[in-house]
Steps between C-alpha positions, in 0.01 A plus 500: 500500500518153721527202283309180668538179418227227513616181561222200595580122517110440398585609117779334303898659560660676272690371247714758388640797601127655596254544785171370508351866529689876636304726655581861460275821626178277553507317130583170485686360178419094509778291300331259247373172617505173336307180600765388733395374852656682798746133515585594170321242320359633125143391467402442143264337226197634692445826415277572754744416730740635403308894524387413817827471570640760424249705645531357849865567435411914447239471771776371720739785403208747563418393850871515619505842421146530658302531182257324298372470143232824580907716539601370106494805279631322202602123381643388172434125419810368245345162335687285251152411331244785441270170468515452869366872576154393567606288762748706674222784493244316631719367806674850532138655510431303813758668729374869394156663604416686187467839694858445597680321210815701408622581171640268265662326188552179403798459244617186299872409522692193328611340826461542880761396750485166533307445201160565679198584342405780719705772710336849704633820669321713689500861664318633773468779746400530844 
C-alpha cells in the first residue's frame, strides 16, 4: 500500500506536523482547512469569506491530486457557533451538485485553530 502525499502551493501550508491530504489505494484523506490564504494570511469577520475560503483551499487540494468536489465521499464541517450553520451550508451547498454531494456531518467544537469560526476536511475517491 503506496502512501502519496499531496502537496499544492494554491492551498495554505501546513502548520504542523501534517499534510494537506495522503492518498492511499485511490481514496484521498484531505487535512482540515481553515480560512487561511495560500500566503498564509487568516481571513476573518466575513463569514462568507471566510467558507469560500476554505473551500477554494479543499478545491485546491482536490485538483493537485486530480480531483474535484464530484470525487468527495464524505466532509465534516467543525464550527465554533452552531448559529453560523445556515451560512456555512448555504455557501458549502454551492460547490456540490446535489446528485453528487457526499456524505456528511457538521459538529460544534469550543475552539478552532486559530480561533476561526469555521474549519473542513474532506475525503474522496477517484
Amino acid at each position: 500500500m503506496k502512501k502519496e502525499i499531496i502537496l499544492t502551493k494554491n492551498a495554505p501550508s501546513p502548520i504542523g506536523p501534517y499534510n494537506q491530504a495522503v492518498k492511499i489505494n485511490g481514496v484521498l484523506y484531505l487535512s482540515g482547512q481553515i480560512p487561511l490564504t495560500p500566503e498564509m494570511d487568516l481571513i476573518q469577520n466575513d463569514l462568507n469569506e471566510e467558507v469560500n475560503q476554505v473551500m477554494k483551499n479543499l478545491k485546491a487540494v482536490l485538483e493537485a491530486a486530480n480531483m474535484s468536489f464530484k470525487n468527495v465521499i464524505k466532509s465534516t464541517i467543525f464550527l465554533n457557533d452552531m448559529d453560523n450553520f445556515q451560512t456555512v451550508n448555504e455557501i458549502y451547498g454551492e460547490y456540490f451538485d446535489n446528485e453528487t454531494a457526499p456524505a456528511r456531518e457538521t459538529v460544534a467544537v469550543k475552539t478552532l485553530p486559530k480561533n476561526v469560526r469555521v474549519e473542513i476536511s474532506m475525503i474522496a475517491n477517484d
